[in-house]
N, C-alpha and C positions, 0 to 999 in steps of 0.2 A: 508657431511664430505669429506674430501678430505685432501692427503700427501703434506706436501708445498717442493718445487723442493729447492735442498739442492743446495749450491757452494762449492765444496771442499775446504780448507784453506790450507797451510801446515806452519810448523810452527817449529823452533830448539829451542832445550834446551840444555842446557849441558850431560843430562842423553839422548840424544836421539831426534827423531824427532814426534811429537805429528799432526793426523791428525783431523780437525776441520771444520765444517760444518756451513755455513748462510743458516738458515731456515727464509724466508718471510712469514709472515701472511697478507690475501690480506683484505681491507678496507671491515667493517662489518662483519668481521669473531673474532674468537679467535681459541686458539690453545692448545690442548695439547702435551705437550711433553713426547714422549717414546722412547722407546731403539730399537736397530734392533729387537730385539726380540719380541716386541709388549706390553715390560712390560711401566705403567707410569712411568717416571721418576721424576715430580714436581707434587706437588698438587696446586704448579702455575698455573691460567691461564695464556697461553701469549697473547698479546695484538696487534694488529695490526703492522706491521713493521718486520723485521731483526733482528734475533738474533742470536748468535754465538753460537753452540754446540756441544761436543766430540760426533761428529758420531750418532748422535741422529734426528731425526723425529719428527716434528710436525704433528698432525691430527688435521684440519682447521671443523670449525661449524659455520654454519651462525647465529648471532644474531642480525641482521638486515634482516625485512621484506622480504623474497622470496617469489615468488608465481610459482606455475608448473600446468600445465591444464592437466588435465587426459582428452584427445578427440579423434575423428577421426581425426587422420592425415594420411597423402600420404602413406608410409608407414608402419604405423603402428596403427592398433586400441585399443586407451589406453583407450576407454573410460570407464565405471562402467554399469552392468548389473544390474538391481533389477527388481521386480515384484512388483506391486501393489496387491490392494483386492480383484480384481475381475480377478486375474489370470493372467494377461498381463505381459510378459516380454520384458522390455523395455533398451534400453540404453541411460544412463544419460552421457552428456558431464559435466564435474565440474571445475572449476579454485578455488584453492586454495591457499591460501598466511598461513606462517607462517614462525616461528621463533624459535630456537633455547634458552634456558635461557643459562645466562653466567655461575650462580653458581653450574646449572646441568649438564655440557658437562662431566664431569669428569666419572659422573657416567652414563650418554651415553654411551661415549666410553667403560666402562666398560662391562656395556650389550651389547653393537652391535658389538664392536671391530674397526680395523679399516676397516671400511666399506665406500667407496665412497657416497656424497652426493646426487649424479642421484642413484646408487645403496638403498638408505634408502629412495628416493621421489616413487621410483618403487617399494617398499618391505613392510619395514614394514609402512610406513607413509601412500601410496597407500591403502594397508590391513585395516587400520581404518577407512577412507575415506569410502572404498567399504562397511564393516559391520556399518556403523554408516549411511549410504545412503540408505541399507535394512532394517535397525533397522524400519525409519522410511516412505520409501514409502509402504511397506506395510501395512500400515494405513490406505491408502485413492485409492479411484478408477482413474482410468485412466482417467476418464469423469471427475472429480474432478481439479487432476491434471492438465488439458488443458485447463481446463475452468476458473484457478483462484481460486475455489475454496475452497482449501486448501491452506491458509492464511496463516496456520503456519508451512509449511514446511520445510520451509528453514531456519525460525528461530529453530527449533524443530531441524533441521538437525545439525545446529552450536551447538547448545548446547550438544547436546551428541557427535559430535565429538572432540571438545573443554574437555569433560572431558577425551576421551580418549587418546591425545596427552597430556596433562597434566602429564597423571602417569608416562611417560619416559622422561619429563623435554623438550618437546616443547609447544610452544604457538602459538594457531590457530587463525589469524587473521580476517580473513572472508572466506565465502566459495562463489561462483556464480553460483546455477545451471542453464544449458539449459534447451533449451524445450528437452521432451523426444521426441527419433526418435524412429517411431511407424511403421507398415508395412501399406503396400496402402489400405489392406480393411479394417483396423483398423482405419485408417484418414477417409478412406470414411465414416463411420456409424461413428465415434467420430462428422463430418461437419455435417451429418441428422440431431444427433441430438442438435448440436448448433443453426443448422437453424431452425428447428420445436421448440426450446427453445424461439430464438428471435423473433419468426411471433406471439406466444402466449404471450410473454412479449406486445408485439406490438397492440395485443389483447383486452391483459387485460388494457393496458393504454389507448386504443382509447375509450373502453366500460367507461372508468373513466372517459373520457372526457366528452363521453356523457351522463353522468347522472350528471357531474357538469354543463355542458350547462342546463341542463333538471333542472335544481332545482334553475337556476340562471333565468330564461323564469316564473318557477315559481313563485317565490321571486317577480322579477317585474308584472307577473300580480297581483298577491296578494296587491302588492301595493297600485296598478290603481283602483283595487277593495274597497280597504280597503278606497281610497282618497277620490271616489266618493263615495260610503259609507257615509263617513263623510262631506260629502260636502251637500247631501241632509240631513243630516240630522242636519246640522247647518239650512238649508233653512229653513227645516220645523219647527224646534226651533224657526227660526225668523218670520214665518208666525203665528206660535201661539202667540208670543208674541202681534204682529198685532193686531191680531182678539181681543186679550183681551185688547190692549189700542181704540180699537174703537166702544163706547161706544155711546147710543140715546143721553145723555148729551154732548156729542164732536159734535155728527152732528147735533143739536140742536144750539150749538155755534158756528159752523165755515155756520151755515144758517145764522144767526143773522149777524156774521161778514160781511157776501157777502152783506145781507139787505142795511145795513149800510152804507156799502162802495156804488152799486150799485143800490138800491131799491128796491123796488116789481117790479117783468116781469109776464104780464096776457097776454092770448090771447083771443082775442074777436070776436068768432063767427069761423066758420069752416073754411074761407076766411079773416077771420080778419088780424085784424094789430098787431102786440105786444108792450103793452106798459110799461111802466116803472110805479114806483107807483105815479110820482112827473108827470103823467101825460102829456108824452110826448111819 
């Protein structure tokens, strides 16, 4: 919120001379208008631009998207303090963006007065931020936090800040937190144990590997086993079948056949000759 810089007017009448004020509302803002006194004077909002008023004040509200970072800067440390579950007191840098509603400012200014717009980003808006940011990292451990895994943090975080900028008629856009900033031996032992986390992730995947290598070595010998298995055992199906088609009646006939084609072959005497049956 913020007073918008008035231009004097001056101005004759017949009864007298009437002093008069242009009050600017800068783009993305509205305004209300009040009295020196700090009373409202319209239940108008005013609207972007110049307007002419007896000696009166506008108090300006953003309703377009701002955003303010609560962090370590040069001079000043704005950032947010919380603790987690396991005791650690940490600070959180935050950027948040938000908004002002058009048909609540009235009753803003009401509550807060008029109060400068850095003045309500550092007070009360800051103040919700900070209990809405403890609400919810003491949920979760530090190890958690750094690690990822607390997943719903930051949506968890929006939501309950989100309802508490609501009750005074702002709207919270998004929040961004950073990593928290942790002391050296607290990084040191959070590194141990990410690294003794990943050498056992590392571990447990290589072990996995090698028992699907080991069952895949299986699988194929089982195969090889299973092949030639079945490969003698067609043989010897086809060797029995053999044996049963060859029969004193087969070898009977395929003698006969040779006879027929070839003759009788006799050998005559230890030294003989061999002859055929046709005598040659």
């Amino acid at each position: 919120m913020k007073t918008s810089k008035k231009l004097a007017v001056g101005t004759f009448a017949a009864a007298g001379m009437f002093l008069l004020t242009a009050c600017g509302v800068s783009n993305g803002n509205v305004g209300v208008e009040i009295s020196p006194s700090g009373k409202v004077v319209s239940k108008k909002v005013i609207q972007p631009g110049f307007k002419i008023t007896p000696i009166n004040d506008i108090v300006e509200f953003p309703v377009k998207m701002v955003q303010v970072d609560y962090n370590k800067g040069k001079k000043k440390d704005n950032s947010i303090v919380v603790s987690t579950s396991d005791g650690k007191r940490v600070n959180i840098e935050v950027k948040i963006a938000y908004h002002a509603e058009t048909d609540k400012v009235l009753d803003i200014y009401k509550k807060f007065g008029n109060v400068t717009q850095d003045d309500m980003e550092n007070g009360w808006l800051r103040t919700q931020a900070q209990n809405a940011l403890r609400d919810e990292y003491v949920k979760h451990s530090i190890l958690d936090v750094l690690t990822g895994k607390a997943t719903s943090l930051e949506s968890d975080i929006l939501k309950n800040l989100k309802a508490r900028y609501e009750t005074q008629g702002y709207v919270l856009d998004d929040v961004t937190l950073g990593v928290p900033d942790v002391d050296a031996e607290t990084q040191k032992t959070i590194d141990g144990i990410i690294a003794a986390t990943q050498a056992n992730e590392k571990a447990k995947k290589d072990a996995e590997t090698a028992i699907t290598n080991a069952k895949k070595d299986a699988d194929v010998a089982k195969e090889k086993a299973d092949a030639d298995l079945y490969t003698k055992s067609k043989e010897a199906e086809g060797n029995a079948v053999l044996d049963k088609s060859i029969t004193d009646n087969l070898i009977k006939y395929k003698e006969a056949e040779a006879r027929e084609k070839h003759g009788w072959v006799t050998v005559q005497g230890a030294g003989g000759t061999i002859v055929d049956g046709k005598g040659n």
